[in-house]
OpenMM code with the backbone's topology and positions (N, CA, C; nanometers):
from openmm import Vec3, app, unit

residues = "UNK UNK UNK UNK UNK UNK UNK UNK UNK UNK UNK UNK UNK UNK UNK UNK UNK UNK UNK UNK UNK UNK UNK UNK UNK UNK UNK UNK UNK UNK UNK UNK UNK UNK UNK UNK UNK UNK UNK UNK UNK UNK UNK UNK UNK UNK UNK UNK UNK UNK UNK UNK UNK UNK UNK UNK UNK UNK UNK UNK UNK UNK UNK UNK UNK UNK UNK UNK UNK UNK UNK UNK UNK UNK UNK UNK UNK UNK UNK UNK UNK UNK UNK UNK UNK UNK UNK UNK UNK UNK UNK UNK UNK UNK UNK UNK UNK UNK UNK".split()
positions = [
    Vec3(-0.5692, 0.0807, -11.7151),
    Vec3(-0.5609, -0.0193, -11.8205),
    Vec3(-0.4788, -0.1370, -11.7670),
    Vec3(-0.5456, -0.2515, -11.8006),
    Vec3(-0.4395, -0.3582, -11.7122),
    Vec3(-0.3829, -0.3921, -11.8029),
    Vec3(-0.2394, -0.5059, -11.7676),
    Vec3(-0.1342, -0.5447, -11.8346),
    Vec3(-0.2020, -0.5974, -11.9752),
    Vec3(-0.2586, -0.6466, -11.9995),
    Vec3(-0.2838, -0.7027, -12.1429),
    Vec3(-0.3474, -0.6132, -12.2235),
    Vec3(-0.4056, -0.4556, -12.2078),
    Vec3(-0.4995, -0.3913, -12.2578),
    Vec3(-0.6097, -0.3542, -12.2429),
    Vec3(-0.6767, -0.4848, -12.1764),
    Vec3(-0.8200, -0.4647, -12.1861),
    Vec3(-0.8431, -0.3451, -12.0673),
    Vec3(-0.9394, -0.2659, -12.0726),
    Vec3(-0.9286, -0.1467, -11.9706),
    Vec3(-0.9904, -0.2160, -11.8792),
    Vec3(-0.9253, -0.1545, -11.7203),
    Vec3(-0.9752, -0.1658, -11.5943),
    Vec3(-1.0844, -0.1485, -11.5326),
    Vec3(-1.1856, -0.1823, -11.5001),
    Vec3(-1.3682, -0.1352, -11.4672),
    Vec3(-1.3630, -0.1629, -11.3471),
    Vec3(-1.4785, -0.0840, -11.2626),
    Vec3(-1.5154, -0.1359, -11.1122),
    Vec3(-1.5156, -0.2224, -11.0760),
    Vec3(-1.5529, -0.2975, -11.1627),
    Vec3(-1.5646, -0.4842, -11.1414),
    Vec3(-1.4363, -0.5612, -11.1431),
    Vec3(-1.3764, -0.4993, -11.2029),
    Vec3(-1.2593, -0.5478, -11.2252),
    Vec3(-1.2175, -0.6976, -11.1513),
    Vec3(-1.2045, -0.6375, -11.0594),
    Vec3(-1.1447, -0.7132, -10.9184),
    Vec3(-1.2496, -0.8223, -10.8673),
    Vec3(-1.3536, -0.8536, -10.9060),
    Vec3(-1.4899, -0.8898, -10.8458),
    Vec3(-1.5588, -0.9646, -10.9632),
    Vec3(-1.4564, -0.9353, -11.0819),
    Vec3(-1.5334, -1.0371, -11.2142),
    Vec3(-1.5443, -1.1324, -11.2175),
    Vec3(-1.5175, -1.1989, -11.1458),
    Vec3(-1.5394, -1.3868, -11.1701),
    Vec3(-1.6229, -1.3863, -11.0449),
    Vec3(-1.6644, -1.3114, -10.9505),
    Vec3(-1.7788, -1.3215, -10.8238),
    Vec3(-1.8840, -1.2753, -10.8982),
    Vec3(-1.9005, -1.1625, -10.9879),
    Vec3(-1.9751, -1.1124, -11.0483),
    Vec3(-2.0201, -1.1944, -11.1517),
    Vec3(-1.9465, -1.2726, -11.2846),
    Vec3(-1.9896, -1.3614, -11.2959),
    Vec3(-2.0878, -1.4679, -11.2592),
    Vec3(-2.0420, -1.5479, -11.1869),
    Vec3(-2.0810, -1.6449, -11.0791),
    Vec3(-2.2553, -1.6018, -11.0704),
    Vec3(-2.2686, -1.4870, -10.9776),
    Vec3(-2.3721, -1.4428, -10.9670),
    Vec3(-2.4834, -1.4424, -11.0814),
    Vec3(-2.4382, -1.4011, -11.2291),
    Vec3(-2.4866, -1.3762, -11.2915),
    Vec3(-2.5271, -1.5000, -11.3978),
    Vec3(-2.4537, -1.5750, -11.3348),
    Vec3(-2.4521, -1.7498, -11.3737),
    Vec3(-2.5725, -1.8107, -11.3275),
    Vec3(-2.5963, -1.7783, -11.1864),
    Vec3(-2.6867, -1.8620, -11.1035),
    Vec3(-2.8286, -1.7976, -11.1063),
    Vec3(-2.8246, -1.6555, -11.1730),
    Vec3(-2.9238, -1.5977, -11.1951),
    Vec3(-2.9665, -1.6401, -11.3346),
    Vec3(-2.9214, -1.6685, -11.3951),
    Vec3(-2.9793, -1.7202, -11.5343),
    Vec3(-3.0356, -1.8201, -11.5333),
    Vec3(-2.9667, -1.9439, -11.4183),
    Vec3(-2.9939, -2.0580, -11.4085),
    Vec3(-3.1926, -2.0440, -11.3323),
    Vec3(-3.1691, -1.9162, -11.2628),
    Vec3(-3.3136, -1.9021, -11.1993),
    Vec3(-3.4209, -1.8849, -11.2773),
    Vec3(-3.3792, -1.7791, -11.4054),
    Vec3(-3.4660, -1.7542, -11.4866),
    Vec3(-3.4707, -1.8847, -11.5502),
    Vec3(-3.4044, -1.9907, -11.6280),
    Vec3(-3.4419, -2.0944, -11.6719),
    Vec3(-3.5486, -2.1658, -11.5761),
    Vec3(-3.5263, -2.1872, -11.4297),
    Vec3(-3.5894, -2.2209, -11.3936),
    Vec3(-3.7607, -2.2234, -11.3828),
    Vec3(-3.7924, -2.0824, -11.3892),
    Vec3(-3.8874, -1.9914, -11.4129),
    Vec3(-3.9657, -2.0236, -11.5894),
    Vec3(-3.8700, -2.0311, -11.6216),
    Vec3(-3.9540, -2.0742, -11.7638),
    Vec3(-3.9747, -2.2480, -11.7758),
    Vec3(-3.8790, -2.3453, -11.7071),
    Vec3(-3.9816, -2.4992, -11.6477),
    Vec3(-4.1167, -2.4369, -11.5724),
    Vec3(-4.0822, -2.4016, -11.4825),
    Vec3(-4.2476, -2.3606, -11.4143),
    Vec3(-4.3492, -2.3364, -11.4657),
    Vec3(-4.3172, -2.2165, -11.5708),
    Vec3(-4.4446, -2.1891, -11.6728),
    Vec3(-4.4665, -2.3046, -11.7393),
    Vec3(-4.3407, -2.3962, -11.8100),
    Vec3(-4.3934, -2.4996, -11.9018),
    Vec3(-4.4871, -2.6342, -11.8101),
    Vec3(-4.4467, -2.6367, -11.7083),
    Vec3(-4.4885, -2.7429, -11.6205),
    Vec3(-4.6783, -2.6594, -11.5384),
    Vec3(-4.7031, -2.5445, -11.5672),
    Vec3(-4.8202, -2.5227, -11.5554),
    Vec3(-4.7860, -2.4619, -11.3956),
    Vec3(-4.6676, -2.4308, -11.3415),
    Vec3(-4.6965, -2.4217, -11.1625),
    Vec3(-4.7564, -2.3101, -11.1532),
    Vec3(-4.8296, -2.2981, -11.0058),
    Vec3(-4.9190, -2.1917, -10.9776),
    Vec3(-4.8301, -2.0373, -10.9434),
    Vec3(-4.9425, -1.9743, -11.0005),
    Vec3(-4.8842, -1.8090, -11.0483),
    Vec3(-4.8475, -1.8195, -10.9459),
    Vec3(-4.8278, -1.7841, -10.8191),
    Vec3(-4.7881, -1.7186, -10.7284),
    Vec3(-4.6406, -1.7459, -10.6904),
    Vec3(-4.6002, -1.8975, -10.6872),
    Vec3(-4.5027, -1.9112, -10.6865),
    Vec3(-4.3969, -1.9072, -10.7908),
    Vec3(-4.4339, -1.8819, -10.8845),
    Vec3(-4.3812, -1.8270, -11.0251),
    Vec3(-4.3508, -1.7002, -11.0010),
    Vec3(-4.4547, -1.6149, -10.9645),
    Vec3(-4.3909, -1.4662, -10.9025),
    Vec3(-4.2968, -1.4655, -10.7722),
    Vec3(-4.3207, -1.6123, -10.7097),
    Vec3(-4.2079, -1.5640, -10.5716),
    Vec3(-4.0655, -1.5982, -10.6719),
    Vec3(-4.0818, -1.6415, -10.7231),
    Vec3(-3.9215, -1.6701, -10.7918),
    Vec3(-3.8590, -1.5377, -10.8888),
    Vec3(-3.9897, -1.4755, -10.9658),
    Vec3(-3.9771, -1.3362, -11.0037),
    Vec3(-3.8489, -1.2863, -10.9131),
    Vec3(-3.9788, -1.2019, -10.8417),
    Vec3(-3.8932, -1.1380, -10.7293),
    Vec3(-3.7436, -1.1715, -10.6789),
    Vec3(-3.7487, -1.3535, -10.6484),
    Vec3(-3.6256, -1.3407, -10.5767),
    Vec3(-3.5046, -1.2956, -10.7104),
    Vec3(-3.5289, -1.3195, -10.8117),
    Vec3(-3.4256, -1.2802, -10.9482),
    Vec3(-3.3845, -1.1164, -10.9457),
    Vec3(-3.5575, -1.0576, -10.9303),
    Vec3(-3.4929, -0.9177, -10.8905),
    Vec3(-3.4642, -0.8639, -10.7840),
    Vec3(-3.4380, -0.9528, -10.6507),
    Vec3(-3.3649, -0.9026, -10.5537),
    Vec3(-3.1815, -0.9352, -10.5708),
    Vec3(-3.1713, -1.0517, -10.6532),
    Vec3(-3.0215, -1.1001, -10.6751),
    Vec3(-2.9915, -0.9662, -10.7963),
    Vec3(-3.1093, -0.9187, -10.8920),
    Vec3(-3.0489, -0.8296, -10.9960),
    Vec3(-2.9857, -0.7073, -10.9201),
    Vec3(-3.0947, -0.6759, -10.8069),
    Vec3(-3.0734, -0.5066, -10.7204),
    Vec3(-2.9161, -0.5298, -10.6999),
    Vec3(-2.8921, -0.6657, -10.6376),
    Vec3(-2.7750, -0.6620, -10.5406),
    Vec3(-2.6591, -0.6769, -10.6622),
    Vec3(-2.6526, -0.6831, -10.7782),
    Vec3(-2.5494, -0.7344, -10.8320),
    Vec3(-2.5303, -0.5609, -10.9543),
    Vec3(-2.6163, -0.4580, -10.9183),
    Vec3(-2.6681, -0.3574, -10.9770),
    Vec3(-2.6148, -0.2554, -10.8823),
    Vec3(-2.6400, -0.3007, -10.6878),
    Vec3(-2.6183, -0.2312, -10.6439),
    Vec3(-2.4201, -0.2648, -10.6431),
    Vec3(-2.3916, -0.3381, -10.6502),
    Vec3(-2.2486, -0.3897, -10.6382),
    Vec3(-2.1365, -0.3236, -10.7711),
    Vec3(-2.2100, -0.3353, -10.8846),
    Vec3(-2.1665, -0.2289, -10.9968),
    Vec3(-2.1517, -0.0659, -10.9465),
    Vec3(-2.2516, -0.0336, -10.9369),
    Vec3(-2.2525, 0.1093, -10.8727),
    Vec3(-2.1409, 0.1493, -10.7339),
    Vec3(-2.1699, 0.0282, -10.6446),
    Vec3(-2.0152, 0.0505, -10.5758),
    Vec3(-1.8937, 0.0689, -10.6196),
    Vec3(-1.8791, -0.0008, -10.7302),
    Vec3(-1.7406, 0.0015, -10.7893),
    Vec3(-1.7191, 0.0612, -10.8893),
    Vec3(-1.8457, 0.1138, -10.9606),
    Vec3(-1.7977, 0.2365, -11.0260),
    Vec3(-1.7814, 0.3705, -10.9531),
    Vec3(-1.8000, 0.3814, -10.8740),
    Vec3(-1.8279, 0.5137, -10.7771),
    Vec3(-1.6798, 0.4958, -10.6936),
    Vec3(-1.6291, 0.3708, -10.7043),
    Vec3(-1.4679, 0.3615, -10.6008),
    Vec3(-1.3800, 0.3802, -10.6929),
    Vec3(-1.4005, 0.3316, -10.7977),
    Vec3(-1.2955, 0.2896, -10.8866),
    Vec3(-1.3135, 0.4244, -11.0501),
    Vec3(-1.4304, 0.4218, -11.1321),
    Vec3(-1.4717, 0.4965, -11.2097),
    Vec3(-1.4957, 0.6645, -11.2056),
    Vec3(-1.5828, 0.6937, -11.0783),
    Vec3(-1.5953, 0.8355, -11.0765),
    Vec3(-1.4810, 0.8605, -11.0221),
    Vec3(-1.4303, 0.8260, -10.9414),
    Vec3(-1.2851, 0.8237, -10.8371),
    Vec3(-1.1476, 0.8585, -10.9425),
    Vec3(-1.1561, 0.7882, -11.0432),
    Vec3(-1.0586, 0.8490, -11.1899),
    Vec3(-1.1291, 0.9434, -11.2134),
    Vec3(-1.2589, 0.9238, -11.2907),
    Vec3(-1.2780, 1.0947, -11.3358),
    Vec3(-1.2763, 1.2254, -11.2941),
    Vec3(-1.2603, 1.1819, -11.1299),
    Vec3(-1.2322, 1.3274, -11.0819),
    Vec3(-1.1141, 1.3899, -11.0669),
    Vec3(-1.0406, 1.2537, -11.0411),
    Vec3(-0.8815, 1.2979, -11.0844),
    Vec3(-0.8547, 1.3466, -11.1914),
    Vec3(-0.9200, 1.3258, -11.3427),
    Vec3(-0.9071, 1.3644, -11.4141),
    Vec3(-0.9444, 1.4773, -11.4909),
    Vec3(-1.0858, 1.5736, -11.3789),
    Vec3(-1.1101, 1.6826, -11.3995),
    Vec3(-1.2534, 1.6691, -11.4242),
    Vec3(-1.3338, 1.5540, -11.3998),
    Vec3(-1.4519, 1.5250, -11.4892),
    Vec3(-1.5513, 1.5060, -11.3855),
    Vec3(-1.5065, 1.5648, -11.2804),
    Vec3(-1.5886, 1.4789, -11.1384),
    Vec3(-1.7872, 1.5244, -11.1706),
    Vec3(-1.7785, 1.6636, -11.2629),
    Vec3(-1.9432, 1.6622, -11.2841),
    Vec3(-1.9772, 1.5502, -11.4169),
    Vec3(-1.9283, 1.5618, -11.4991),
    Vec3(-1.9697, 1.4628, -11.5970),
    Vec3(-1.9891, 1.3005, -11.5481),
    Vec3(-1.8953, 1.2763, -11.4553),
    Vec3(-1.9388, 1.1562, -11.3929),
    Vec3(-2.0362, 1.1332, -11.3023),
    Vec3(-2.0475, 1.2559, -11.2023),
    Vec3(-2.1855, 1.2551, -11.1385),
    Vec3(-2.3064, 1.2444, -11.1439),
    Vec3(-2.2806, 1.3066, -11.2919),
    Vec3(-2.4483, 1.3105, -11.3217),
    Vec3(-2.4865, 1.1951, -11.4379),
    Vec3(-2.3475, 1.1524, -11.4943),
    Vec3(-2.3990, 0.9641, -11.5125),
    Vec3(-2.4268, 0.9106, -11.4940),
    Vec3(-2.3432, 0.8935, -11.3266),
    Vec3(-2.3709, 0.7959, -11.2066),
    Vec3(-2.5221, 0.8342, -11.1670),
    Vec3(-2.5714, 0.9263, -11.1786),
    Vec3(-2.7218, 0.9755, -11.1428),
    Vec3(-2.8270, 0.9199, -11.2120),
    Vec3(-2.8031, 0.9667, -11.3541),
    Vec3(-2.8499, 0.8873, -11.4488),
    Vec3(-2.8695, 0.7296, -11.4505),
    Vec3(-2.7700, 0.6314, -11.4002),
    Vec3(-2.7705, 0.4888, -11.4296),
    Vec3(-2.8576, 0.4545, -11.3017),
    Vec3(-2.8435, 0.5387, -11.1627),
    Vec3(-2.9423, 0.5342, -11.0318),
    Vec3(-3.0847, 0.5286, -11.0812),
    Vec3(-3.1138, 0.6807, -11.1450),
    Vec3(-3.2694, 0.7261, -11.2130),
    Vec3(-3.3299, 0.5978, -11.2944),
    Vec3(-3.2466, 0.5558, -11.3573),
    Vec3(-3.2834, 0.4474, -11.5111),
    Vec3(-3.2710, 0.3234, -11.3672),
    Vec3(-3.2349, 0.2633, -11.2673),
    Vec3(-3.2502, 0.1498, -11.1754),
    Vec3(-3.3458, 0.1353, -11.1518),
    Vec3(-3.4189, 0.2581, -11.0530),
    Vec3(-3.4923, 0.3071, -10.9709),
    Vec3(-3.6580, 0.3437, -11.0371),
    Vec3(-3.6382, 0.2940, -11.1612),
    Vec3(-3.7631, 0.3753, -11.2515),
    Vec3(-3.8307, 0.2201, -11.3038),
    Vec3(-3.7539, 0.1375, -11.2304),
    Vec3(-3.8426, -0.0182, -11.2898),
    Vec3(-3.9469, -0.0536, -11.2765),
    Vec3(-4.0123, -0.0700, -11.3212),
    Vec3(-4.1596, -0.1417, -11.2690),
    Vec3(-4.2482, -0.0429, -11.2853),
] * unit.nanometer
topology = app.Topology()
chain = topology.addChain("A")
for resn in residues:
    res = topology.addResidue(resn, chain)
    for name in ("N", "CA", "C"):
        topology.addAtom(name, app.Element.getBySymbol(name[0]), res)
């Protein structure tokens, strides 16, 4: 729990990078919806797709780092190391099941 209350998360440390990221990804998807309004051709409408869900993987895979350093890493100290495992499994399964 940090000094003011709010509880401590993987991200913690990485929230305003994480942010950021998640800033410039929105800005992509806006972008993506000029394209459609401006009529541009499908294909490059889908290359911009994609590149959104390669910035989502990486900012998905970057959560999962830091819950797995920071999150399961407490719960096992705390006795919980299966209940967290098979969360952390769970949020992998539910990634990995897109499309």
């Amino acid at each position: 729990m940090a000094a003011n209350g709010t509880p401590t998360r993987g991200y913690t440390a990485t929230k305003d990078q994480l942010q950021t990221r998640l800033r410039r990804i929105e800005g992509q998807v806006r972008g993506i919806e000029r394209m459609v309004e401006e009529d541009r051709y499908c294909i490059d409408v889908l290359t911009q797709i994609s590149a959104i869900q390669a910035a989502l993987d990486k900012v998905a895979l970057g959560l999962l780092d830091g819950h797995v350093r920071h999150c399961v890493a407490e719960g096992a100290e705390e006795g919980k190391a299966d209940l967290m495992s098979t969360e952390l499994m769970a949020a992998v399964g539910r990634l990995m099941r897109r499309g």
